[in-house]
Backbone as CSV, one residue per row, in Angstrom:
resi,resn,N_x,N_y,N_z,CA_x,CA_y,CA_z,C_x,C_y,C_z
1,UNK,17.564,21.789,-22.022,16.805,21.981,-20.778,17.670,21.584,-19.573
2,UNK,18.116,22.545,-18.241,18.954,22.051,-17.180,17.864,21.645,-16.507
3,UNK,18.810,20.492,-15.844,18.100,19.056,-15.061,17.956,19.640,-13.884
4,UNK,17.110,19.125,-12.842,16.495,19.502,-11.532,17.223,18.723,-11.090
5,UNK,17.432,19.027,-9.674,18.043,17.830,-8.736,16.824,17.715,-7.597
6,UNK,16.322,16.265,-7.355,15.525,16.000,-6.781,16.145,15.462,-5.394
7,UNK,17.411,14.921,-5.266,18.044,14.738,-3.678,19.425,15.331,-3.887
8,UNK,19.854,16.551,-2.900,21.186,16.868,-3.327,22.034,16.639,-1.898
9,UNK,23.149,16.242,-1.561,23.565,15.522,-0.436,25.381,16.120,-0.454
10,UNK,25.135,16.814,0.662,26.503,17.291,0.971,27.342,17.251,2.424
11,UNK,28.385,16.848,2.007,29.526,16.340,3.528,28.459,15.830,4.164
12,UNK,27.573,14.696,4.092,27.318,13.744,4.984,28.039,12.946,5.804
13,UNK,27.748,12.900,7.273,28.601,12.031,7.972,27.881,11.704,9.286
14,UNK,27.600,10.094,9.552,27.156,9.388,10.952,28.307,8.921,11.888
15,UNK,28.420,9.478,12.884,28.975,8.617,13.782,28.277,8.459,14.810
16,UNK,28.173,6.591,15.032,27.201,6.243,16.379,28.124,5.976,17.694
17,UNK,27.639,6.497,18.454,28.177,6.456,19.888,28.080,4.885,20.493
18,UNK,28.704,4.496,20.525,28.466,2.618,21.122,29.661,2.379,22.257
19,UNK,28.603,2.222,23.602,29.354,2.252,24.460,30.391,3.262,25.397
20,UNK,30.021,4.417,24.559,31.347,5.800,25.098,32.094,5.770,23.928
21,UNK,32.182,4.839,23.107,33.285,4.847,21.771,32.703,5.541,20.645
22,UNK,33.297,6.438,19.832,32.811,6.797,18.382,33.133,5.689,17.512
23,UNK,31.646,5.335,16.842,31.827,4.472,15.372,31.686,5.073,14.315
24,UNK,32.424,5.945,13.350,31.953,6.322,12.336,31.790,5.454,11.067
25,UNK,30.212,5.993,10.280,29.785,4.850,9.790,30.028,5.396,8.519
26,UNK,29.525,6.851,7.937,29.337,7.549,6.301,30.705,8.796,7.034
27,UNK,31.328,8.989,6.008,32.225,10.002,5.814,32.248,10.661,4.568
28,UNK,31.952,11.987,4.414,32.243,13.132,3.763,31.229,12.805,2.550
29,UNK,30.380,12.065,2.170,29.350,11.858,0.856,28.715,13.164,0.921
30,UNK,28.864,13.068,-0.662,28.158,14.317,-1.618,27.735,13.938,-2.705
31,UNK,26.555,13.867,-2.833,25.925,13.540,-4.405,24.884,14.122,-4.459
32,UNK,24.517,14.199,-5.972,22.839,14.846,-6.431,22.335,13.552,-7.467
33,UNK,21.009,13.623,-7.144,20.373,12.668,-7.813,19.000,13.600,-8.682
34,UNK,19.413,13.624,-10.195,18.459,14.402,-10.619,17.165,13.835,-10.857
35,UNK,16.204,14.734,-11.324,14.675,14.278,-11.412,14.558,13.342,-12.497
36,UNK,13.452,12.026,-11.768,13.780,11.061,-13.073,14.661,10.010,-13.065
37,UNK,15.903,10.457,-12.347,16.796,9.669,-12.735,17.260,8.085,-11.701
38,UNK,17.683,7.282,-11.577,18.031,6.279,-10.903,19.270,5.677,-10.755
39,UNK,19.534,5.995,-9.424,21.016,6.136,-8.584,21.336,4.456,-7.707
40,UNK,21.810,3.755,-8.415,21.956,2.675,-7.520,23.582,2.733,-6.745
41,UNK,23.424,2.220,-5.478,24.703,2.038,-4.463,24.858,0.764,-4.469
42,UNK,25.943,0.511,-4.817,26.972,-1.087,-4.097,27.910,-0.458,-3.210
43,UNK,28.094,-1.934,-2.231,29.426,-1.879,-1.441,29.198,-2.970,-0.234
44,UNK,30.732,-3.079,0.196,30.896,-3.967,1.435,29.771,-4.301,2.090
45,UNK,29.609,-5.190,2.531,28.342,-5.767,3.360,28.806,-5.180,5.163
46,UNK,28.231,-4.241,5.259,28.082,-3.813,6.574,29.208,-2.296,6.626
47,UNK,28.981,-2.062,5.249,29.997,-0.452,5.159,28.970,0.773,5.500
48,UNK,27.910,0.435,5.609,27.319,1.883,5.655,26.118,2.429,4.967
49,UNK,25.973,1.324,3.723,24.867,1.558,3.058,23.693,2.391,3.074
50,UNK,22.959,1.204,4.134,21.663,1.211,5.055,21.156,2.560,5.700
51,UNK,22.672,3.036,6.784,22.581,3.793,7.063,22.432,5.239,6.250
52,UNK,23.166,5.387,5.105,23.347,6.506,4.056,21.991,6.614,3.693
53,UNK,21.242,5.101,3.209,19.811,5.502,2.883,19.314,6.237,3.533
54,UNK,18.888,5.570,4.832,18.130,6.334,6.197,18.233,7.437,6.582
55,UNK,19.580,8.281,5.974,19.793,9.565,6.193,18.824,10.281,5.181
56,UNK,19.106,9.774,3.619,18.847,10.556,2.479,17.129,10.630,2.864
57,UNK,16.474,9.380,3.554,15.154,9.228,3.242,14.450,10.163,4.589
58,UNK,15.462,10.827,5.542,15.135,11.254,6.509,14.537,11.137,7.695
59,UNK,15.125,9.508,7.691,14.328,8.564,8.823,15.946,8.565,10.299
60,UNK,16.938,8.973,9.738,17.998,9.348,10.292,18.739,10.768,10.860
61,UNK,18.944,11.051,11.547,19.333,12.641,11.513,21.219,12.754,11.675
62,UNK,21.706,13.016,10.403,23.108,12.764,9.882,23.749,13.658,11.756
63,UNK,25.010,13.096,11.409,25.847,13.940,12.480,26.425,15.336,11.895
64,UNK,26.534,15.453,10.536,26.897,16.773,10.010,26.594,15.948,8.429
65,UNK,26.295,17.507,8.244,26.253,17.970,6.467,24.737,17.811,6.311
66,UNK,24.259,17.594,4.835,23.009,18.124,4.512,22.402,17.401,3.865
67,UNK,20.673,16.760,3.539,20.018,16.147,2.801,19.353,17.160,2.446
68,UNK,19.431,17.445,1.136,17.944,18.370,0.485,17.284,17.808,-0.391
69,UNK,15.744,17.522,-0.199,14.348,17.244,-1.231,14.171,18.459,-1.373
70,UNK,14.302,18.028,-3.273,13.084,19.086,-3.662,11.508,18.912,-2.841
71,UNK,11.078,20.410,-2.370,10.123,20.189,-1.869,8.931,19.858,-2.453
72,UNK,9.305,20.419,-3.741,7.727,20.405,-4.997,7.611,18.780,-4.628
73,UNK,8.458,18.092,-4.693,8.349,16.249,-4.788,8.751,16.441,-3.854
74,UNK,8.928,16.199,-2.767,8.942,15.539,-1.612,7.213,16.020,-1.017
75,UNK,6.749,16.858,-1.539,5.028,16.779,-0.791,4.417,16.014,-1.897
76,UNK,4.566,16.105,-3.007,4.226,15.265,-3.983,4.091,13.917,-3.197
77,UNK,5.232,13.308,-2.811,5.422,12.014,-1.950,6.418,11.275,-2.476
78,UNK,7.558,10.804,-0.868,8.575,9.816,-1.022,7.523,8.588,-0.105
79,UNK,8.747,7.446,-0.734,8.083,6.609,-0.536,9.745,5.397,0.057
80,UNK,9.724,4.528,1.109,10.548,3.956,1.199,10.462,2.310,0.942
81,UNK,11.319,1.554,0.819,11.163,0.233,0.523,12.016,-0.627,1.442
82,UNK,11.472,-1.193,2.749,13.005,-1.710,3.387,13.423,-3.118,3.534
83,UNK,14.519,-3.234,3.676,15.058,-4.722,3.480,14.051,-5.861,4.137
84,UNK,13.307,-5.333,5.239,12.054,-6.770,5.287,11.123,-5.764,5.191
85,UNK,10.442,-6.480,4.684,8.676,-5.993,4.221,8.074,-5.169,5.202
86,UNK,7.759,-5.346,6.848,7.428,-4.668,7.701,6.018,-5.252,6.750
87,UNK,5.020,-5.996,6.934,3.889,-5.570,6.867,2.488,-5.624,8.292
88,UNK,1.721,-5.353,7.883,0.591,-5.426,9.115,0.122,-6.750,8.938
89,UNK,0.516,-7.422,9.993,0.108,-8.759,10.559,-1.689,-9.423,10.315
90,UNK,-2.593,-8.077,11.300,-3.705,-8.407,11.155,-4.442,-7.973,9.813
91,UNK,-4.007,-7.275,8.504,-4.469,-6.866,7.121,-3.904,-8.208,6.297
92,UNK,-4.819,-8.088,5.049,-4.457,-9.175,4.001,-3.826,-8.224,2.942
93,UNK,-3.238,-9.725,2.415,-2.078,-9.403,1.273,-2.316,-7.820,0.547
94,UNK,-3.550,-7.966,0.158,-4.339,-7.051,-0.707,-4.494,-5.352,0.306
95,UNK,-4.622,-5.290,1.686,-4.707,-4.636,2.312,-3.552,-3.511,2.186
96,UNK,-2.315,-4.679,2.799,-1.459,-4.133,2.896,-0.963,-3.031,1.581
97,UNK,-1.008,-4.171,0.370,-0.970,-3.458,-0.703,-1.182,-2.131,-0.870
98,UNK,-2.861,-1.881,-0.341,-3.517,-0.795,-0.843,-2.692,0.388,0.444
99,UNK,-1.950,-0.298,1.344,-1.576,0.666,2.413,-1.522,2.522,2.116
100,UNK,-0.332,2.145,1.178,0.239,3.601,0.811,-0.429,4.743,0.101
101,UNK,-1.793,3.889,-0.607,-2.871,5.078,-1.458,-3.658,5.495,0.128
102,UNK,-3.596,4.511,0.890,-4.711,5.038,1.917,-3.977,5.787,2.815
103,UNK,-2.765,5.970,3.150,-2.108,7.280,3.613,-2.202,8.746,3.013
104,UNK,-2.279,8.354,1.576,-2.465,9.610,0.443,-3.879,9.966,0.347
105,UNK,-4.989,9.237,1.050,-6.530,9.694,1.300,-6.905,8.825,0.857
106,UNK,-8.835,8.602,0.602,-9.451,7.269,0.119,-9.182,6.704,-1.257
107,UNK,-9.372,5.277,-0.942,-8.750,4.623,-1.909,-10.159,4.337,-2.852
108,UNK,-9.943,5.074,-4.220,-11.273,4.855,-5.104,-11.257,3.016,-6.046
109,UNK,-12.096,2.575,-6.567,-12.399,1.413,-6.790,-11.170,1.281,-7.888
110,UNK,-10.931,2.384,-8.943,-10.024,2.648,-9.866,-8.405,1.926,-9.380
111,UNK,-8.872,2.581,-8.415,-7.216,2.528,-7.330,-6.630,0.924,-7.147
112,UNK,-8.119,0.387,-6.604,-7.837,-0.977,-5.781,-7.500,-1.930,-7.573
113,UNK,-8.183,-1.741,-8.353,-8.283,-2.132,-9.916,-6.210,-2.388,-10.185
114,UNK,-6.139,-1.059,-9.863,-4.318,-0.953,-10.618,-3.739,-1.995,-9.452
115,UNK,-4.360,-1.873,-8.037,-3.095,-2.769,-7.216,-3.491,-3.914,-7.496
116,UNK,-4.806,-4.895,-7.748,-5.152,-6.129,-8.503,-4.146,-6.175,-9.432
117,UNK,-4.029,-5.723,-10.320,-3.299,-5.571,-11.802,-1.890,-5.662,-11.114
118,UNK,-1.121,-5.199,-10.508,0.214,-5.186,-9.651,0.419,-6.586,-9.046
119,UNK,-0.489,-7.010,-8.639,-0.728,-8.251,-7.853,-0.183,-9.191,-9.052
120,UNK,-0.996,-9.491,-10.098,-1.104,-10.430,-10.514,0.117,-10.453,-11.661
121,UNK,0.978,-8.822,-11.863,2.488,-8.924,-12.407,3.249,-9.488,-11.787
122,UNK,2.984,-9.266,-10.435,4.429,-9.306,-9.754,4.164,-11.001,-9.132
123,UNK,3.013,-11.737,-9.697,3.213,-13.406,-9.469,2.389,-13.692,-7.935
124,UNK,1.237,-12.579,-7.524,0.770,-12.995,-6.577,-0.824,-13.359,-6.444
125,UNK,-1.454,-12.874,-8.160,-2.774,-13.906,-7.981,-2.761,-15.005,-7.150
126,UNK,-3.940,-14.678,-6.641,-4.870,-15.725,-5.740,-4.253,-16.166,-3.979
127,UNK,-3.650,-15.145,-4.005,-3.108,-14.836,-2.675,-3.680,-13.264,-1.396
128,UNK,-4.507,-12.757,-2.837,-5.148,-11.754,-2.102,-5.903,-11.447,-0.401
129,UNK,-6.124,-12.684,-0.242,-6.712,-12.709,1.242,-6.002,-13.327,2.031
130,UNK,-4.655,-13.362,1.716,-3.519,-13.983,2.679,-3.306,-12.991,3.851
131,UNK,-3.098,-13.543,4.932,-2.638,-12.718,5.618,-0.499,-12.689,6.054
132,UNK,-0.485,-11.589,6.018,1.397,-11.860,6.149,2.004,-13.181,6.721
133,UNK,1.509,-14.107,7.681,1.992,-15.391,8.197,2.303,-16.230,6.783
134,UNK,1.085,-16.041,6.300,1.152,-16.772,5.177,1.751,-16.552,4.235
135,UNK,2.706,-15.827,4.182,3.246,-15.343,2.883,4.807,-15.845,2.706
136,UNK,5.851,-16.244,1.886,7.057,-16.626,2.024,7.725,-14.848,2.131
137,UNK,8.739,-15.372,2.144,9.466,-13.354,2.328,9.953,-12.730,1.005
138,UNK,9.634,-13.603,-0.191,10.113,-13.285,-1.209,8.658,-12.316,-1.476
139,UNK,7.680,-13.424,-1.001,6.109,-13.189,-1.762,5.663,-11.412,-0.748
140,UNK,6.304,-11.506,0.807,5.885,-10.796,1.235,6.834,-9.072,0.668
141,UNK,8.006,-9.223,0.407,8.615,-8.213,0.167,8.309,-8.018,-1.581
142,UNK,7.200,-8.387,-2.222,6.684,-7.849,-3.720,5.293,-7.253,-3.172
143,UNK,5.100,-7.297,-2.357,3.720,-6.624,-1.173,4.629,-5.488,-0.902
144,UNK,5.365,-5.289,-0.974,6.290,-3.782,-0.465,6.402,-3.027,-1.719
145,UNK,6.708,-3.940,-2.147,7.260,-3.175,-3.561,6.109,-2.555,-4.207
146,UNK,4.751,-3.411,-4.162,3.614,-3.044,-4.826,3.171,-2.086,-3.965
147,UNK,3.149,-1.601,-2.557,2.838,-0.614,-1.763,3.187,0.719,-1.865
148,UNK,4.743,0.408,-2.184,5.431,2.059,-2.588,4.902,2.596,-3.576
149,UNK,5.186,1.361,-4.847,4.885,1.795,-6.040,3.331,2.536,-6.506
150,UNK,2.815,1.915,-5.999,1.172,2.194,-6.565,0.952,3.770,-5.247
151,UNK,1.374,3.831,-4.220,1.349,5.253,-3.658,1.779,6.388,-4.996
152,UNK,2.391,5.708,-5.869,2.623,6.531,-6.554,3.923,8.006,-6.351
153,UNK,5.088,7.496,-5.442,6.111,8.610,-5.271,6.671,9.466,-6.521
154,UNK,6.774,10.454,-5.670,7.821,11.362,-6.552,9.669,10.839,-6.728
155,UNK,9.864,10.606,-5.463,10.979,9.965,-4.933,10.981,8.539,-3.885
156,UNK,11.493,7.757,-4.382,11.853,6.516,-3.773,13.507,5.943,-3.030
157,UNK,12.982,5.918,-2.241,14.311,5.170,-1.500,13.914,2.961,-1.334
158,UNK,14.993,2.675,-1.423,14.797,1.536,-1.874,16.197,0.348,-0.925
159,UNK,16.018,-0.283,-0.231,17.013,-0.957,0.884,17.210,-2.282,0.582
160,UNK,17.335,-2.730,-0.761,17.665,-4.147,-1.370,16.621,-4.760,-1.262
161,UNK,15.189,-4.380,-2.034,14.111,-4.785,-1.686,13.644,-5.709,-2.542
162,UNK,14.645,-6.808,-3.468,14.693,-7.698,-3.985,15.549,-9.132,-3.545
163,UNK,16.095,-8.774,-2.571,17.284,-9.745,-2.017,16.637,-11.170,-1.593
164,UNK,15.340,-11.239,-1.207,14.585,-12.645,-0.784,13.966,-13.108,-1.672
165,UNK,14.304,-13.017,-2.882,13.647,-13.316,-4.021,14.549,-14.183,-5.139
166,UNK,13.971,-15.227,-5.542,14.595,-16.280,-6.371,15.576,-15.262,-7.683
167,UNK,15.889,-15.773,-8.757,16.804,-15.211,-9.272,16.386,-15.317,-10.742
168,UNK,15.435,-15.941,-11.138,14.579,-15.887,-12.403,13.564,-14.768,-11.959
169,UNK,13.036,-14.835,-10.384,11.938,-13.951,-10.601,12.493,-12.709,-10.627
170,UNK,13.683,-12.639,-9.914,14.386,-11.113,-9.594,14.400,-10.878,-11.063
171,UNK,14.891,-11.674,-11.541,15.457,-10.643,-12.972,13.885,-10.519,-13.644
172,UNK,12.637,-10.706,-13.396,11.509,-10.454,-14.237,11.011,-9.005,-13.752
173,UNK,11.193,-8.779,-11.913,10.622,-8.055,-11.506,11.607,-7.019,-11.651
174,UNK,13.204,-6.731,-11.944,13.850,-5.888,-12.160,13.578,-5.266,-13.530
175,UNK,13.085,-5.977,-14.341,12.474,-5.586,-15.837,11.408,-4.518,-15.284
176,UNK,10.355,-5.116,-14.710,8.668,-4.372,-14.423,9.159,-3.235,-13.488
177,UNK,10.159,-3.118,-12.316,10.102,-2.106,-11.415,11.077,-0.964,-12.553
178,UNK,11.730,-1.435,-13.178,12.486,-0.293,-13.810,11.337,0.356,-14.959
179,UNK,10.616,-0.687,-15.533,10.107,0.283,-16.346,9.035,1.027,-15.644
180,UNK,8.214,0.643,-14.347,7.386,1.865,-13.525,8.194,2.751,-13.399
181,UNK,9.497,2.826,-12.836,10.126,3.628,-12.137,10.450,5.152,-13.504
182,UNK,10.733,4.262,-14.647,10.497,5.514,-15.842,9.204,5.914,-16.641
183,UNK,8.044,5.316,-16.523,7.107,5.460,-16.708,6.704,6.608,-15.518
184,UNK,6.364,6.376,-14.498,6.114,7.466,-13.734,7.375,8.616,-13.173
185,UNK,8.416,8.651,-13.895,9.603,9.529,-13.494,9.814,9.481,-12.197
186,UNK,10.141,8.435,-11.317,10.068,8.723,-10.747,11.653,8.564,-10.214
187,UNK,12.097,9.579,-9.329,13.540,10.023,-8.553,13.792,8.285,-7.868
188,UNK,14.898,7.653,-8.211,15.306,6.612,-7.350,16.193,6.313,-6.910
189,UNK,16.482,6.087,-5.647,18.027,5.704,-4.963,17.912,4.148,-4.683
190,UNK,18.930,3.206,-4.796,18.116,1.841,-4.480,19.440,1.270,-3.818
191,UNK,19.556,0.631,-2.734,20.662,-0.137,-1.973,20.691,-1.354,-2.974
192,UNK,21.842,-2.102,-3.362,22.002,-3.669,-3.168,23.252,-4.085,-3.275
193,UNK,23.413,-5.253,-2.717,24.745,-6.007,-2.945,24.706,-6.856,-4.304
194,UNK,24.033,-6.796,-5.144,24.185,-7.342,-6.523,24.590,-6.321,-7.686
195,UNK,25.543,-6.903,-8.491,26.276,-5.674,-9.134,25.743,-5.464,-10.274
196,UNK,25.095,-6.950,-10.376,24.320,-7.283,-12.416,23.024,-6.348,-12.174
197,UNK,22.607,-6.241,-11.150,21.080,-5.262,-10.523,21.511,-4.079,-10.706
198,UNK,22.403,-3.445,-10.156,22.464,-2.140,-9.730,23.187,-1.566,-11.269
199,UNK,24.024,-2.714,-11.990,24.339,-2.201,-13.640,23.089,-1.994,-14.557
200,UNK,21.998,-3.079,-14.393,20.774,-2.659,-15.195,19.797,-1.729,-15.018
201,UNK,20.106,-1.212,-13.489,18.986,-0.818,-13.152,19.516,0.912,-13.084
202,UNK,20.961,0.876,-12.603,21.147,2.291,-12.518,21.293,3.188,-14.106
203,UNK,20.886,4.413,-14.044,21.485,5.437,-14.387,23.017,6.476,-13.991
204,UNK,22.998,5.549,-12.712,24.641,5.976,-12.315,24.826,4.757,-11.473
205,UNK,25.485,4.573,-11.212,25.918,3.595,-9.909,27.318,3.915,-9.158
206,UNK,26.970,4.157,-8.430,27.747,4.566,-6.669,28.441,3.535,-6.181
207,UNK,29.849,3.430,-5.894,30.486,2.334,-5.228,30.816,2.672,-4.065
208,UNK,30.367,2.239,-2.810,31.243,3.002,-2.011,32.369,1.838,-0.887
209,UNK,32.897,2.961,-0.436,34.263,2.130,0.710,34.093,1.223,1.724
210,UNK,34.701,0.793,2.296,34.136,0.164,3.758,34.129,1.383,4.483
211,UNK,33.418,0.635,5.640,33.314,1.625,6.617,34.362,2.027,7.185
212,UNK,34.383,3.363,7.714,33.267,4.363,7.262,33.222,4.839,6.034
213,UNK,32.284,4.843,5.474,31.636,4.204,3.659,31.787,5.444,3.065
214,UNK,32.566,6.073,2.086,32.497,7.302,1.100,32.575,6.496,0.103
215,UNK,32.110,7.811,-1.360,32.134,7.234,-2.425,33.518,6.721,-3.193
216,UNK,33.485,5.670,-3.722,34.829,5.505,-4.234,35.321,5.310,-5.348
217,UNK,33.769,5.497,-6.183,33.585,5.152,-7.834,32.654,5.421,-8.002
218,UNK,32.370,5.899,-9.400,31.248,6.585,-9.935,31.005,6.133,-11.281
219,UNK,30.203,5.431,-11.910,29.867,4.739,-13.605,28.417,4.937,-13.887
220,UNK,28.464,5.542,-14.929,26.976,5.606,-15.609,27.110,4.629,-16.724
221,UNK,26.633,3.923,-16.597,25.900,2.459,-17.685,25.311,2.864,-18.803
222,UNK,25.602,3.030,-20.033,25.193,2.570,-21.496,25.165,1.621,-22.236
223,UNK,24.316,0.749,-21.572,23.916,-0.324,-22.572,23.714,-0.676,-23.390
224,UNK,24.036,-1.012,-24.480,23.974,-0.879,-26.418,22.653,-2.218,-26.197
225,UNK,22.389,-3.024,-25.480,21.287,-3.818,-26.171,20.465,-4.099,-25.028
226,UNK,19.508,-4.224,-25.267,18.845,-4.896,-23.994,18.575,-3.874,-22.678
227,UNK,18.732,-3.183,-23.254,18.747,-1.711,-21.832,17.443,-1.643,-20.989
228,UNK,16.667,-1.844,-21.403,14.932,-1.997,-20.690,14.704,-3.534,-20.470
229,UNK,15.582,-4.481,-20.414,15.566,-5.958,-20.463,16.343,-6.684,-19.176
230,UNK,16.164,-7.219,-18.149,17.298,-7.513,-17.303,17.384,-8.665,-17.481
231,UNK,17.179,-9.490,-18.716,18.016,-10.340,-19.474,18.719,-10.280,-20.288
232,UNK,18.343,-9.513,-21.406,18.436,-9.134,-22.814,19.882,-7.787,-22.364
233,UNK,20.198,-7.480,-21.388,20.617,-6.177,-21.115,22.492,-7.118,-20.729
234,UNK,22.328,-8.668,-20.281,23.104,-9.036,-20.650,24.190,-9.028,-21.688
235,UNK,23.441,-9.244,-22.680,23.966,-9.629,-24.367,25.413,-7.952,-24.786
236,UNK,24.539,-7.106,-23.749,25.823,-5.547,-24.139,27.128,-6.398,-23.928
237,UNK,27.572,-5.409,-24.934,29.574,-5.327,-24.471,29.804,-4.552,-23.267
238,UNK,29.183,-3.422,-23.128,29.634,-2.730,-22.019,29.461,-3.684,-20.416
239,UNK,28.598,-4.915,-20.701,27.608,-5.301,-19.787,28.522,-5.813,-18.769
240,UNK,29.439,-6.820,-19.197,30.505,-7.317,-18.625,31.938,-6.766,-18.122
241,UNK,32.172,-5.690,-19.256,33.136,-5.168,-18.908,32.691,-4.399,-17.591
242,UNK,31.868,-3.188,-17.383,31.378,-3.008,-16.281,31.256,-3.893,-14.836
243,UNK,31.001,-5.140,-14.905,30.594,-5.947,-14.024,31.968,-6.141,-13.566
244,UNK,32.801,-6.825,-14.512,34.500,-6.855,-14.224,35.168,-5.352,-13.204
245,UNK,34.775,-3.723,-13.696,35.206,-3.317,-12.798,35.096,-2.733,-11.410
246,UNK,33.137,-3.288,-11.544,32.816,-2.801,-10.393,33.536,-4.071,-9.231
247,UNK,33.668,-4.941,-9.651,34.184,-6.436,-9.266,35.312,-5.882,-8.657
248,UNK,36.438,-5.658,-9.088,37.781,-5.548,-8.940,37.506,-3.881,-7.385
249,UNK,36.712,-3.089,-8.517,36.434,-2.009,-7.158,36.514,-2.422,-5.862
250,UNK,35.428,-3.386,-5.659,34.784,-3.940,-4.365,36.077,-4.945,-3.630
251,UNK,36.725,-5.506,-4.060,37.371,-6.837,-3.992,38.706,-6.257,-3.370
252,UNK,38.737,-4.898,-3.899,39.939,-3.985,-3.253,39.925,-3.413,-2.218
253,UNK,38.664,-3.529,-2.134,38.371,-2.067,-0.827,38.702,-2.935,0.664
C-alpha cells in the first residue's frame, strides 16, 4: 500500500527584516511527513526551529517555497501545541481542557468523561476547578497537551511542549502522548531540544543546522526493545548508539 503524505514541504525559506537588515532564519528545507507517522526536529537553541514549525502549521507565511496539508486532514483538524501553554486566565483547568472540542462544536457529556479521564493520566486529579494562576507551568502545559489531544487532530504540530516538566514525569507522559498519537494516527511534527525524546518518540528525526537552520541529518529509529516504553526503550542497542550520533551532529554544527 503507497503511503500518503500528510505535510509535504519544499525550498522553504524565512528571512526577517530587523532593522533594514536581512536575517535569514530556515534555508532551502524540504521534507514530507507521511500519514500516521511522527517527525521529530532537534537542533541549536535559537537555529530556527520555532520558526520552521510556525511555517509548517501555517501560523507563518514562509518568504519562498511551499507548505502543503493534505486537505482531507487538515479539515479533519490540525491542532498546535506551543512552548507556553497560552491558556484562558478567566476558565478553569477543566475548561480550558475542554477548549479544543468546543471549537469543533458542542461538547457532549461523553466528551467532558474522556477529558476527566486525560486529567487524571496526565497527574492532574483534583485540580479541575483551578484556575491558570494556580497552576505550576509544568501542570499548566499538560492542560495543552490534553487540549490538542482530545480535539482529536488529524495533524499536530508540537513546540517542545514537554520542556517545563520534571523528568520522571516527562518520561511517563512521553510513554501516554506517543501511544495517543498512534492510537489515533495521528500526523506529528514535534520541536525539542532533548535528543533521548525526539529518539523515542520519532519515527524519523530531523537534525537541523544553525541558523539559518537546514536539514543536516536524517535517522529513523528502530528500537529492538522497549519501543512503546520511554524507559524500557532505553535498554535498545540502537538506543545509545543513536544518542552518541545525534550528539556529535549537534556539537559540530
Amino acid at each position: 500500500m503507497q503511503s500518503v503524505a500528510d505535510v509535504e514541504v519544499k525550498d522553504l525559506r524565512m528571512v526577517f527584516n530587523r532593522e533594514g537588515e536581512d536575517l535569514p532564519v530556515v534555508d532551502n528545507v524540504s521534507l514530507s511527513v507521511q500519514r500516521g507517522s511522527f517527525l521529530s526536529i532537534v537542533g541549536p537553541s535559537g537555529c530556527g526551529k520555532t520558526t520552521l514549525l510556525r511555517m509548517l502549521a501555517g501560523l507563518l507565511k514562509p518568504t519562498s517555497g511551499t507548505v502543503t496539508l493534505n486537505p482531507e486532514r487538515e479539515k479533519q483538524g490540525v491542532a498546535f501545541i506551543p512552548q507556553a501553554a497560552q491558556l484562558l486566565p478567566w476558565r478553569t483547568l477543566l475548561q480550558n481542557a475542554v477548549l479544543g472540542m468546543e471549537l469543533k462544536g458542542p461538547v457532549l457529556p461523553a466528551g467532558i468523561d474522556r477529558v476527566r479521564s486525560a486529567i487524571e493520566e496526565y497527574g492532574l486529579k483534583g485540580f479541575e476547578s483551578s484556575l491558570p494562576a494556580e497552576l505550576s507551568g509544568g501542570m499548566a502545559q499538560r492542560v495543552a497537551v490534553i487540549r490538542a489531544l482530545e480535539s482529536c487532530p488529524r495533524i499536530l504540530f508540537c513546540d517542545e511542549p514537554f520542556s517545563q516538566i520534571d523528568f520522571v514525569t516527562r518520561l511517563e507522559l512521553n510513554t501516554r502522548f506517543k501511544k495517543m498519537c498512534r492510537v489515533q494516527a495521528i500526523t506529528t511534527v514535534f520541536v525539542t531540544h532533548n535528543i533521548e525524546e525526539a529518539i523515542f518518540l520519532g519515527d524519523t528525526v530531523v537534525v537541523m543546522s544553525d541558523r539559518p537552520t537546514s536539514i543536516l541529518k536524517t535517522y529513523a529509529p528502530h528500537l529492538s526493545i522497549g519501543s512503546e516504553n520511554a524507559v524500557e526503550c532505553r535498554k535498545s542497542p540502537e538506543f545509545p548508539e543513536l544518542f552518541q550520533q545525534i550528539w556529535k551532529d549537534l556539537r559540530n554544527v
